[in-house]
C-alpha positions, 0 to 999 in steps of 0.5 A, spaced: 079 373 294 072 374 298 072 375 305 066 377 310 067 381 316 062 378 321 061 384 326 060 383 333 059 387 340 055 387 346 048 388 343 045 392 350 051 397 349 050 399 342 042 398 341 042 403 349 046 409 345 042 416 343 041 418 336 047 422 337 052 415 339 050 411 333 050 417 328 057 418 330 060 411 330 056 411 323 059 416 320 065 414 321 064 408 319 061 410 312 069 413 311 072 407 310 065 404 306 066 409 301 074 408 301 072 401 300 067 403 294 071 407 290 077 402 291 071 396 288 072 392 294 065 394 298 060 388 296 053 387 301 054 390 309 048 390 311 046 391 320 042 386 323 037 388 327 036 386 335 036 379 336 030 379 340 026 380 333 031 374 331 027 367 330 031 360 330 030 355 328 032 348 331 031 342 326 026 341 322 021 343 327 023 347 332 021 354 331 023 358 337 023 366 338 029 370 339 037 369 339 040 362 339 048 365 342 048 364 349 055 369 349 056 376 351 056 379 344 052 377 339 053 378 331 050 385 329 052 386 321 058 384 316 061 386 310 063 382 304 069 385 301 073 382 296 081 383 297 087 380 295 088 376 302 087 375 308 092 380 311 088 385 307 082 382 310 085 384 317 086 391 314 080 392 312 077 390 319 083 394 323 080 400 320 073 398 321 075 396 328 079 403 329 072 407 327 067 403 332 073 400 338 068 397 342 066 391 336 070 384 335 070 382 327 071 375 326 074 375 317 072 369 315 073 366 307 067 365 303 065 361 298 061 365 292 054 361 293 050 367 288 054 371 284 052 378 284 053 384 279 060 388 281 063 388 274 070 385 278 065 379 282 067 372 280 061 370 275 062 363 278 061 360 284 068 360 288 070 355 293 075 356 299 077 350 303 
């Protein structure tokens, strides 16, 4: 089952850390990405720059500049990752969490919408209602 890891945190604190922070908390990070690699259930994880390069779009004209959340912590990445279920999606998130304590991760189920190539993808489109 796909599942995707939306990462969030106070985007202040994290993009306010020195070189030397952010380098630690990605190095620990990259310790579980590499597990989930081997093991074949890392897909796409990707870190998304500030929302205030972010732009909106409202309707079917409205562009606006910047982030649309008005909450404390804003979406700053996520990971797809394929596991059995959701208890090992909140594993996966446990370990994520346990290597950057200060980010929330909300586990979603996804529906595969383009397939992509690991050899263990689904080569059809999946639903998950």
């Amino acid at each position: 089952m796909l599942y995707t890891l939306l990462c969030y945190n106070k985007e202040d604190v994290v993009w306010s850390w020195t070189k030397e922070e952010d380098d630690a908390v990605m190095n620990r990070l990259s310790v579980v990405h590499e597990r989930l690699t081997r093991e074949g259930k890392l897909g796409p994880s990707l870190r998304l720059l500030p929302t205030t390069a972010a732009t909106t779009l409202r309707g079917k004209d409205m562009v606006i500049d910047g982030p649309f959340a008005e909450t404390k912590e804003q979406l700053l990445g996520f990971y797809v990752i394929d596991v059995e279920n959701l208890d090992a999606a909140l594993d996966v998130a446990r370990q994520l969490n346990a290597a950057n304590p200060t980010s929330v991760y909300e586990i979603r189920p996804i529906a595969l919408y383009v397939p992509e190539a690991r050899p263990t993808a689904p080569k059809e489109m999946v639903r998950a209602y």
